[in-house]
MARBA-854837 format. One line per 10 residues: for each residue x, y, z of C-alpha. Coordinates in nm, 4 decimals, padded with zeros to 6 digits, always signed. Example, Ala and Ser with C-alpha at 12.3 -4.5 7.8 and 13.67 -1.06 7.14 Angstrom:
+01.2300 -00.4500 +00.7800; +01.3670 -00.1060 +00.7140 .
END
This chain:
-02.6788 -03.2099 +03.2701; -03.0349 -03.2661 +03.2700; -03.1909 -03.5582 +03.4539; -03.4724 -03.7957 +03.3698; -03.5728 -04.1034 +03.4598; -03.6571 -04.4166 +03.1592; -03.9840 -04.3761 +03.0882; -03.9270 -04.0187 +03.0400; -03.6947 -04.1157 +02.8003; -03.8412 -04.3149 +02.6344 .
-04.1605 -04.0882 +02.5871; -03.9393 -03.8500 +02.4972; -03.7673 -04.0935 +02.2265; -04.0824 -04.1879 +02.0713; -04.1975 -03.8222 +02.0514; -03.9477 -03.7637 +01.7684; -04.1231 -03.9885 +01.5280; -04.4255 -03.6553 +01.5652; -04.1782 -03.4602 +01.3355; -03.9766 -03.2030 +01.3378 .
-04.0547 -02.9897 +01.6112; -03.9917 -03.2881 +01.8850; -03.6520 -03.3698 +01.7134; -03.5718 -03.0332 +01.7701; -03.6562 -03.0162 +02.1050; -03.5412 -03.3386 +02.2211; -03.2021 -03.1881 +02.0481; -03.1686 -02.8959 +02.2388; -03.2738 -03.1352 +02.6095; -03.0843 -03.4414 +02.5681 .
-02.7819 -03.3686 +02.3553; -02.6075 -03.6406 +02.5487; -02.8381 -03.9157 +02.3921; -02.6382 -03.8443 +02.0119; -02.2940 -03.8831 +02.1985; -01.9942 -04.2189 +02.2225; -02.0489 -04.4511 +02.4016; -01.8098 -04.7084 +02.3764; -01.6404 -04.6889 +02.0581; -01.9470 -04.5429 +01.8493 .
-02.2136 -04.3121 +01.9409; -02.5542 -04.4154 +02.0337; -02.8051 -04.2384 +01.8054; -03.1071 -04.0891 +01.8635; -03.4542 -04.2003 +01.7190; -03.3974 -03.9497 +01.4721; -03.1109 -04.0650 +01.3401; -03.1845 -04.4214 +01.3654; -03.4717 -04.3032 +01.0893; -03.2742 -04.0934 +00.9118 .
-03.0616 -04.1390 +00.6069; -02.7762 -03.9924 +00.6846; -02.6492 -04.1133 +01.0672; -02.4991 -04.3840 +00.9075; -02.3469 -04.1973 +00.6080; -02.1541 -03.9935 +00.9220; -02.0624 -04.3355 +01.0573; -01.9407 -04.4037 +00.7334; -01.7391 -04.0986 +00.7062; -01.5642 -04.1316 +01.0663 .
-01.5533 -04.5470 +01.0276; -01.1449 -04.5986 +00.9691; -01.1630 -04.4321 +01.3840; -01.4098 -04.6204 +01.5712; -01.2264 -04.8769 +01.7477; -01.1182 -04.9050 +02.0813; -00.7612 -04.9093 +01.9862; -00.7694 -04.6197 +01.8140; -00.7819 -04.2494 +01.8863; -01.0415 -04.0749 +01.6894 .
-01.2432 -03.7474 +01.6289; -01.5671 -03.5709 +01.7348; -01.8830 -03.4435 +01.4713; -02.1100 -03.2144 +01.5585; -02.4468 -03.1722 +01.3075; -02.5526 -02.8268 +01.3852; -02.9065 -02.7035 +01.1387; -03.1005 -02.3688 +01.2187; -02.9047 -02.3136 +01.5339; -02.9815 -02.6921 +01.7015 .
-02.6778 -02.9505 +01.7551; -02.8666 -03.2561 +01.5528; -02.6248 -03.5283 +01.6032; -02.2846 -03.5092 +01.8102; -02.1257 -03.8632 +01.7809; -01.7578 -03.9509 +01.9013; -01.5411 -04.2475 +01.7192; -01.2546 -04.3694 +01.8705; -01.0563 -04.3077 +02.2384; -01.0294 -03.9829 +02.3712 .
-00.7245 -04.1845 +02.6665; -00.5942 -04.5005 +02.5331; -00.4181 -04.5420 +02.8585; -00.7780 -04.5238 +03.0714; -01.0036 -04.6343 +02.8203; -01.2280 -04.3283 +02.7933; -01.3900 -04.2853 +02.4547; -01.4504 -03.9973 +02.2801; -01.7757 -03.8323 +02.3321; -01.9124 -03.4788 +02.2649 .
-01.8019 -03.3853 +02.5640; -01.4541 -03.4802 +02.5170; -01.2446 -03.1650 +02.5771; -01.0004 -03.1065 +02.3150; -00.7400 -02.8739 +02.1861; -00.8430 -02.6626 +01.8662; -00.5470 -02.4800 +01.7604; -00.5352 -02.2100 +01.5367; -00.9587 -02.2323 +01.5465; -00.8813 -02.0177 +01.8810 .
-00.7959 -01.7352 +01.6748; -01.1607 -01.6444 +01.6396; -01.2376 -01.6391 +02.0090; -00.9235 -01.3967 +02.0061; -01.0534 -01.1648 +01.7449; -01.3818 -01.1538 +01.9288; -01.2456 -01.0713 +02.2635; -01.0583 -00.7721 +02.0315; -01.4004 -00.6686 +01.9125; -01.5752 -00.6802 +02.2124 .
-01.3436 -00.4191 +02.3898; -01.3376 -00.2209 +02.0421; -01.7078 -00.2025 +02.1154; -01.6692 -00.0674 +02.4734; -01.4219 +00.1722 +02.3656; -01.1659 +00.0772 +02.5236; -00.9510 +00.0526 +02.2052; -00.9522 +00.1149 +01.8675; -00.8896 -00.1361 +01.5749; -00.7029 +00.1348 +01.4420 .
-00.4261 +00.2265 +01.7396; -00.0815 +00.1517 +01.6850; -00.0270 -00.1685 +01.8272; +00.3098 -00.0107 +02.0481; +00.0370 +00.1868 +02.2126; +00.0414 -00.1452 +02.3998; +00.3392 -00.3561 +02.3331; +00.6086 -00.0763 +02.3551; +00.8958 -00.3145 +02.3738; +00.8207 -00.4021 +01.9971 .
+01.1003 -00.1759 +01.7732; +00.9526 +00.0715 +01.5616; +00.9606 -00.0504 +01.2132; +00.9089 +00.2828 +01.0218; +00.5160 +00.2009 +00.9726; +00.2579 +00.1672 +01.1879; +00.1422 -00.1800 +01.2368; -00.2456 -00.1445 +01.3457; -00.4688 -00.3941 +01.5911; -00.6433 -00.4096 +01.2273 .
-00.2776 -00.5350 +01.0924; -00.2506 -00.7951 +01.3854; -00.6336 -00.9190 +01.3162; -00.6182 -00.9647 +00.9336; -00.2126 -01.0896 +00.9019; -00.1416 -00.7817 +00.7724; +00.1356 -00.6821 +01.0100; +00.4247 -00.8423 +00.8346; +00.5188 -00.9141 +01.1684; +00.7420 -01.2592 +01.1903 .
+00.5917 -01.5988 +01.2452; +00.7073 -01.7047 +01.5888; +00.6781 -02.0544 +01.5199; +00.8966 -02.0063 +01.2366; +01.1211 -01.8257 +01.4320; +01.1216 -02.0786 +01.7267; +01.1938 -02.4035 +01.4783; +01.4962 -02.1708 +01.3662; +01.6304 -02.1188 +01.6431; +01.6059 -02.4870 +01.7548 .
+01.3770 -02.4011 +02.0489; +01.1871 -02.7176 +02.0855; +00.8184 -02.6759 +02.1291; +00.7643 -02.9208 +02.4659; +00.9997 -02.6925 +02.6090; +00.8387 -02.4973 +02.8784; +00.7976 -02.1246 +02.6589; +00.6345 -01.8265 +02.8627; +00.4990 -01.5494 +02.7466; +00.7877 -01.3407 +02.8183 .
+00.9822 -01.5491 +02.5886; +00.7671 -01.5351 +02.3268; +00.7106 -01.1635 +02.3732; +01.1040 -01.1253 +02.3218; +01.1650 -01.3307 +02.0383; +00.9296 -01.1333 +01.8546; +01.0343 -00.7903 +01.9487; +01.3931 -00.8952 +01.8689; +01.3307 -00.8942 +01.5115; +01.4884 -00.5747 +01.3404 .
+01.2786 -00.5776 +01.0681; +00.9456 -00.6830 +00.8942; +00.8582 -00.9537 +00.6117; +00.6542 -00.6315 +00.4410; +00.5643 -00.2785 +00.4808; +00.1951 -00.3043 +00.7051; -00.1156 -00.3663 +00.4660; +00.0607 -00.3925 +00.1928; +00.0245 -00.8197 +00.1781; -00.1528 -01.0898 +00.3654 .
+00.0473 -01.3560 +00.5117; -00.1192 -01.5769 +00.8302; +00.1170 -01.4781 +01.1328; +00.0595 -01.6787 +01.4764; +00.2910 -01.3697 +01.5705; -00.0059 -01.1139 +01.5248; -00.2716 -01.3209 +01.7195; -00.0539 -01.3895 +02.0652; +00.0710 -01.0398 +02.0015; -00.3593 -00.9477 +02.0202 .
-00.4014 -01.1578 +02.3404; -00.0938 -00.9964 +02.5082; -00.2932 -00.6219 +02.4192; -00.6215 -00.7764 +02.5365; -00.4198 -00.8432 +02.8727; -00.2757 -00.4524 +02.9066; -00.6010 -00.2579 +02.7994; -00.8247 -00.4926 +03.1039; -00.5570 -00.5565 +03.3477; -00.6986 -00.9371 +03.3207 .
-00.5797 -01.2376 +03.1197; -00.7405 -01.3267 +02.7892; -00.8480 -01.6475 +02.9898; -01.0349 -01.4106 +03.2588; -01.1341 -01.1916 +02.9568; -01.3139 -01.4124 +02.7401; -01.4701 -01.6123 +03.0326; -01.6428 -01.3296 +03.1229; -01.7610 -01.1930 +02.8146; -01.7743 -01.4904 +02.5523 .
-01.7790 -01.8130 +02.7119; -02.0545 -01.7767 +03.0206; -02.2769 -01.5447 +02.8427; -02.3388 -01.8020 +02.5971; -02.3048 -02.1085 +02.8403; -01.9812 -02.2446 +02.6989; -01.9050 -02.4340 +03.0531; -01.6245 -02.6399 +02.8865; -01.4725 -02.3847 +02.7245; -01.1541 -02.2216 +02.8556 .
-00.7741 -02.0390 +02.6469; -00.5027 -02.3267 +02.8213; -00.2534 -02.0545 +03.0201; -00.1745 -02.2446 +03.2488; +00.0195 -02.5655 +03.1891; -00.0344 -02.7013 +03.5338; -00.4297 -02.6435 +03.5318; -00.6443 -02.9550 +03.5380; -00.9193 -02.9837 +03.2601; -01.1798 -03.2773 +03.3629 .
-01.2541 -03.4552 +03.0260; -00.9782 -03.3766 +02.8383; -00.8749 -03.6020 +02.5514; -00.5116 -03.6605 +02.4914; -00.3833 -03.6633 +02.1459; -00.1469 -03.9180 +01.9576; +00.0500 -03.9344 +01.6594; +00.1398 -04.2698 +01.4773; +00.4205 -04.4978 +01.6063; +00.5154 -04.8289 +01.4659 .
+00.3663 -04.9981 +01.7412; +00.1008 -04.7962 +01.7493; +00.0550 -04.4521 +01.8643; +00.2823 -04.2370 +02.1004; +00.1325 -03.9330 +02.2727; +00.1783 -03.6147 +02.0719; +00.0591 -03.3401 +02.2380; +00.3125 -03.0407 +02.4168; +00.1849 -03.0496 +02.7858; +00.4172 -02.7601 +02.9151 .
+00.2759 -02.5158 +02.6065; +00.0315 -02.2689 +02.7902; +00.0677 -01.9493 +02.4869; -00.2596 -01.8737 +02.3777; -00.4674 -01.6273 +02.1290; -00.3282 -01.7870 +01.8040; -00.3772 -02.1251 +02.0017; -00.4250 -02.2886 +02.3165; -00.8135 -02.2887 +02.3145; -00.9790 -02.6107 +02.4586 .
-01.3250 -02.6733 +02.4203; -01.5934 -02.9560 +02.2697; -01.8444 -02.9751 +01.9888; -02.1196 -02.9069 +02.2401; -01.9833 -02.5782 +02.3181; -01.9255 -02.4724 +01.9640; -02.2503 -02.5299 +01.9463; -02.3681 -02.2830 +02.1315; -02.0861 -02.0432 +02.0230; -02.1776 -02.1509 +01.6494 .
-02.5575 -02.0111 +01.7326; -02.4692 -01.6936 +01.8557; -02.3802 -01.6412 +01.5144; -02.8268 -01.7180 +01.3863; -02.9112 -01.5569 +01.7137; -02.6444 -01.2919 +01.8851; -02.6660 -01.2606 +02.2390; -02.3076 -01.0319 +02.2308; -02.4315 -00.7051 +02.1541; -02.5100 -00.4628 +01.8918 .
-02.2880 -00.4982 +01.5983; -02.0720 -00.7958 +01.7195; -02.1524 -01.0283 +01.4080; -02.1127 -00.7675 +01.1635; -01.7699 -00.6833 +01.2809; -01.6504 -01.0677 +01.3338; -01.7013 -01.1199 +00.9608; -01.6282 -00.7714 +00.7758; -01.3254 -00.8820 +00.5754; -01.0090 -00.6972 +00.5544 .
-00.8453 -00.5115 +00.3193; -00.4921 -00.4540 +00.1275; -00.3609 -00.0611 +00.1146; -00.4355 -00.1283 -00.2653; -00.8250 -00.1788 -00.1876; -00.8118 -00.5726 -00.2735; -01.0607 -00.7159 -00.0339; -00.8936 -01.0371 +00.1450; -01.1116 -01.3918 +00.2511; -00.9722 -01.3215 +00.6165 .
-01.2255 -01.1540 +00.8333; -01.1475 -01.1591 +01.2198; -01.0163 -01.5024 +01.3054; -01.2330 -01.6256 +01.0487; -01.2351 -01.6928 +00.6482; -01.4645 -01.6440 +00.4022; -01.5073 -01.9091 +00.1523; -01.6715 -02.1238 -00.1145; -01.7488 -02.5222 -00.1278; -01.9031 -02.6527 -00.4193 .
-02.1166 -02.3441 -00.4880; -02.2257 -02.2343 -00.1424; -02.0533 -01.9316 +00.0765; -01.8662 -02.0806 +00.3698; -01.7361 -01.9206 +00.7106; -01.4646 -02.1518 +00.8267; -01.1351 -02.1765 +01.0397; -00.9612 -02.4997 +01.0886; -00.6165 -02.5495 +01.3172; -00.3808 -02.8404 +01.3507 .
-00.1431 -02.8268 +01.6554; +00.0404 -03.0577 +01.9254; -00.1465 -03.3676 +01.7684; -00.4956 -03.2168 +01.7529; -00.6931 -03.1131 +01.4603; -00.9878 -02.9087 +01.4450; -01.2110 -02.7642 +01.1970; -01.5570 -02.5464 +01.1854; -01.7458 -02.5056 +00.8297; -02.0592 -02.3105 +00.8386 .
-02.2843 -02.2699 +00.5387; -02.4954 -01.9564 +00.6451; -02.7148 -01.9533 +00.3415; -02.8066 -02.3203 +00.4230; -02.7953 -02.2291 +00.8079; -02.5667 -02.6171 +00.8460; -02.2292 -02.6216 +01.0600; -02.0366 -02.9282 +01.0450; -01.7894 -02.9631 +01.3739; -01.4940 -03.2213 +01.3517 .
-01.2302 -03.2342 +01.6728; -00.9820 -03.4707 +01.5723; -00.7043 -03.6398 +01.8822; -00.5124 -03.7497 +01.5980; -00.2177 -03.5999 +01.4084; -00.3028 -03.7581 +01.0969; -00.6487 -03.7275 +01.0623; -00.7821 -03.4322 +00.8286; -01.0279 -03.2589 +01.0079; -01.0569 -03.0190 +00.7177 .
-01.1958 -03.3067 +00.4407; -01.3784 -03.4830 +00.7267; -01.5557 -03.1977 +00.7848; -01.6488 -03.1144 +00.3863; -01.7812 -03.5344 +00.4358; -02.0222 -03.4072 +00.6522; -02.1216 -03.1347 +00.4448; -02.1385 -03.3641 +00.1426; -02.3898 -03.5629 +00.3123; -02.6841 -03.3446 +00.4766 .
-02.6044 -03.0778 +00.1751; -02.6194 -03.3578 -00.1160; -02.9518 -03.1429 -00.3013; -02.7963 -02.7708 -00.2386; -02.4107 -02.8676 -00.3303; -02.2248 -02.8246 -00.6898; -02.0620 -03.1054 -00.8247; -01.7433 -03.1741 -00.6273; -01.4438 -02.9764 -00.5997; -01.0679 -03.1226 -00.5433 .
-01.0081 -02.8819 -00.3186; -01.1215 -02.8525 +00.0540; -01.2962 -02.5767 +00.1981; -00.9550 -02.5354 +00.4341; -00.6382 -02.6555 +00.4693; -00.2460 -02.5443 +00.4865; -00.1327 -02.3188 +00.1796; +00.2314 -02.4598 +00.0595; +00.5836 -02.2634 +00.0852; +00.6537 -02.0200 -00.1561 .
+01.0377 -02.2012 -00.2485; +01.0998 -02.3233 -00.5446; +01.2740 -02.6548 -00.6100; +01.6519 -02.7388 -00.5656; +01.7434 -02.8297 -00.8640; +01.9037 -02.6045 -01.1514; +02.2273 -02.4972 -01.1452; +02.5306 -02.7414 -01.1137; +02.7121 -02.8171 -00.7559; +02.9832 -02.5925 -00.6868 .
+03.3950 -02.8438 -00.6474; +03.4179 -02.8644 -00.2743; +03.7376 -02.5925 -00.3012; +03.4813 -02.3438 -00.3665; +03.2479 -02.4491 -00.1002; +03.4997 -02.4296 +00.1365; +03.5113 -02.0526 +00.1757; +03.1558 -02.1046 +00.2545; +03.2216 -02.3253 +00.5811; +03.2265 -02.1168 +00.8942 .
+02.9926 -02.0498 +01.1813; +02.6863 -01.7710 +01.1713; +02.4869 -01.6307 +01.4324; +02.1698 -01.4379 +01.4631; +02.0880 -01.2190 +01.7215; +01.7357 -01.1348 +01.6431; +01.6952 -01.5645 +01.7062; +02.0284 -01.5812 +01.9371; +02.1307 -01.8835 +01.7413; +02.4108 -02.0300 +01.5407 .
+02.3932 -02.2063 +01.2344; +02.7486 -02.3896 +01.1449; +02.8246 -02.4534 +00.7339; +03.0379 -02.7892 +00.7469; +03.1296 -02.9824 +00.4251; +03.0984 -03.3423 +00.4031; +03.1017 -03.6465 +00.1560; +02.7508 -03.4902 +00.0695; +02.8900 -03.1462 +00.0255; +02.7762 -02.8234 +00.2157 .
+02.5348 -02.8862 +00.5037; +02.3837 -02.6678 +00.7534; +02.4183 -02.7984 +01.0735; +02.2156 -02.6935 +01.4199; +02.1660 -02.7524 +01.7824; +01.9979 -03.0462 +01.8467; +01.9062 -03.1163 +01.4730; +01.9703 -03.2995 +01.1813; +02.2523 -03.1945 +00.9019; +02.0358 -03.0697 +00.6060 .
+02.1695 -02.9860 +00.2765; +02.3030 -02.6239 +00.1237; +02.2012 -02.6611 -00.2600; +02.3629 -02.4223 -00.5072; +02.1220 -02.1923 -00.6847; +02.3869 -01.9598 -00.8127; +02.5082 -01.6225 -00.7403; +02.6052 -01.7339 -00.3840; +02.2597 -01.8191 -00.3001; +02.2002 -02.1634 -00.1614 .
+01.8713 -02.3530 -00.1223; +01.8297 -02.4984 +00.2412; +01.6904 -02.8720 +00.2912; +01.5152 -03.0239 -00.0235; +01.3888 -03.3573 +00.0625; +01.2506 -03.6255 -00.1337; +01.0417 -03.3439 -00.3426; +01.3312 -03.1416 -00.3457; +01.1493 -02.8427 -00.1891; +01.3423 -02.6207 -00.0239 .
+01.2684 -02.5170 +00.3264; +01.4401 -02.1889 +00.3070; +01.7258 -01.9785 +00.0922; +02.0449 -01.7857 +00.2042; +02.1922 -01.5429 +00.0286; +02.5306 -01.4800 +00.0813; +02.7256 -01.1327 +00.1373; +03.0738 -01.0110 +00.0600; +03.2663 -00.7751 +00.2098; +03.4798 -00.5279 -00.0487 .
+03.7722 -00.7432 -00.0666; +03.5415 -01.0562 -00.1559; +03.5367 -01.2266 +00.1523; +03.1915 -01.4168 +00.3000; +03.0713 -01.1643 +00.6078; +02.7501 -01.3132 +00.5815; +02.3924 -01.4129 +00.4557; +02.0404 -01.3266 +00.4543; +01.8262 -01.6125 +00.5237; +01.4510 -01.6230 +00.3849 .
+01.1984 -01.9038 +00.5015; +00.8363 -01.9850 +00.4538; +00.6952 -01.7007 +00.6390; +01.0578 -01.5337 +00.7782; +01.2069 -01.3120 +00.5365; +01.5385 -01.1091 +00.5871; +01.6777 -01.2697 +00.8948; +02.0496 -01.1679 +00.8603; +02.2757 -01.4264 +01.0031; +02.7079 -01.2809 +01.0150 .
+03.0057 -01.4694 +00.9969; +03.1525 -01.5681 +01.3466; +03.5468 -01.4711 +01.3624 .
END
């Protein structure tokens, strides 16, 4: 960090009222001048003058409080971090408020660091977006197509979401996971959700898969990897992909979810997977790794390929380029990728016609990083913006299950033949069928009973909830005399998973 003593500073301050070229500059010296301090940032000159500071502080003011765990904004215009403010605690327990320096979890926003990595050795030659994928990982089962890098990069694999398959098979997520385990889950699965580029479906699957291939092609981790060609090239000195749950990150925020007294810590400290996660970093750093995108300092071609979008066997072109989506907000192209994980939320919009990049790290489970973010756009965009949209430049697409009502409940002697124990081996679990005053639930290790709703035609809708939509549906089998050997289970993102009748 740059030193200076006051009346540097304060020449330096008073410089910015010049214009534009001393905001600028005094941007790109003192970036720590826009940042927390305390509960609220202290802003520069410039944004003292300018409209819109406050309109941020607006935006971000249900967080500033001491009591309170918050979120990081970033302003980034032509390339320049303009304002970088922090509202609320990044450590209840220590006091430490959030600053732009806070070091936070981004989740699924590590994807794109992922794809790059991918790109970068694509480049080099050392593989080819187009090799079979076992070329690699040849402990996963050959499905009958070729699943492509390309496949893992634009989630068109069909490959089965691991998460998914984890909250399945009751494997709780603070449990410590390596990458072994992970690696074996997902080449346990028999079969597919869909034949390779035939759909697009978001996977974490594919992008853990793609750091486990960056890992066998270099002989180093994706940590080592991307240290060495993303992050230190472009001075990213607080950037790092979390592998190691013991490592110790110096101003790292914790995160928190809502408790009725208040908030309980939220985050999974023993998770250390990364490529589709486990990226920590700060709005300082994505920055810099935002201007590499104006300015490319990672060679010949690298931008081009980072947002070439993919494309469907059929031709149809998809938003998904690598790691990162292609979009619209209120008339203007977008480049975004959010991610929400183990209480953090996280969420990059770029407008590169307006060359504007609004940053938003969140600590907290419930904040929406995603409409925060689109606040911030609303604001320094007001004159180059449509009229307003309901919907966000990002945020979760809903499950594909319909609702659980329709056909009446089956008499409890006809549910009864249903009632028996069923076990996987592709998740090496066991779901149990009891009946109860509430008729057929589904019962698993370490979770509560949920509801088997009668669709009809011995299908059954899992869950349902107080919008009766239904987390997953089983089908049921019979063998030739009539008898229940089975069912195949379909979920939001898991498709086919055959569970069979214990004896």
């Amino acid at each position: 960090m740059l030193r200076t003593d006051r009346r540097t500073l304060q020449n330096l301050m008073l410089a910015v009222r010049s214009g534009p070229v001393a905001f600028r500059l005094i941007s790109v010296i003192l970036p720590v001048t826009t940042v927390a301090i305390g509960l609220v940032a202290a802003p520069t000159a410039a944004a003292q003058q300018g409209p819109t500071a406050a309109d941020v502080d607006a935006v971000f003011s249900a967080y500033a409080s001491p009591r309170s765990p918050g979120c990081v904004v970033g302003v980034v215009q032509a390339g320049e971090l303009i304002l970088a403010r922090g509202y609320g605690m990044a450590d209840l327990e220590q006091g430490r408020p959030l600053s732009a320096g806070s070091v936070m979890s981004v989740g699924s926003m590590a994807k794109q660091f992922t794809a790059a990595s991918i790109a970068l050795l694509a480049a080099d030659g050392v593989l080819s977006l187009d090799d079979d994928v076992r070329r690699f990982l040849p402990e996963l089962p050959d499905y009958g197509s070729t699943i492509t890098v390309r496949h893992l990069l634009h989630h068109t694999s069909g490959i089965r979401n691991y998460y998914y398959l984890m909250g399945l098979a009751s494997i709780p997520f603070e449990d410590v996971q390596t990458d072994d385990d992970r690696l074996s889950l997902i080449a346990r699965q028999r079969a597919i959700n869909f034949e390779p580029g035939t759909e697009h479906e978001y996977t974490n699957s594919g992008y853990f898969l793609l750091s486990k291939i960056v890992e066998r092609a270099t002989g180093r981790s994706l940590r080592e990897y991307a240290e060495e060609r993303i992050f230190r090239p472009l001075g990213m000195t607080d950037t790092h992909f979390h592998d190691d749950r013991r490592m110790l990150v110096p101003n790292r925020a914790t995160s928190y979810g809502p408790a009725p007294d208040g908030f309980d810590r939220a985050e999974y400290y023993n998770w250390e997977g990364v490529g589709d996660v486990g990226l920590m970093t700060t709005v300082e750093d994505l920055a810099r790794w935002d201007r590499n995108f104006r300015d490319n300092r990672l060679g010949d071609g690298f931008i081009d390929a980072m947002l070439t979008r993919g494309r469907l066997e059929s031709g149809a072109e998809l938003d998904y380029a690598l790691g990162l989506y292609h979009g619209m907000y209120r008339g203007l192209a977008t480049v975004w990728h959010g991610g929400a994980f183990s209480g953090f939320g996280a969420q990059m919009l770029r407008f590169p016609e307006a060359e504007f990049t609004a940053l938003v790290l969140c600590n907290l489970a419930t904040a929406n990083a995603a409409s925060l973010a689109n606040q911030v756009a609303d604001i320094y965009l007001a004159d180059r913006l449509a009229e307003p949209s309901p919907r966000v430049a990002g945020g979760p697409r809903p499950a594909a299950f319909p609702s659980a009502t329709g056909s009446a409940p089956l008499e409890p002697a006809r549910l009864a033949e249903f009632v028996a124990r069923y076990y996987s081996d592709e998740l090496d679990a066991t779901m149990e069928l009891v009946l109860g005053d509430a008729g057929l639930m589904m019962r698993r290790r370490g979770e509560p009973d949920q509801p088997f709703s009668y669709l009809g035609d011995d299908a059954f809708g899992v869950g349902g909830g107080p919008r009766g939509m239904l987390l997953g549906r089983s089908q049921f089998r019979r063998d030739a005399a009539g008898r229940i050997e089975g069912f195949v289970f379909d979920a939001y993102r898991v498709s086919g998973l055959w569970f069979g009748r214990v004896p």
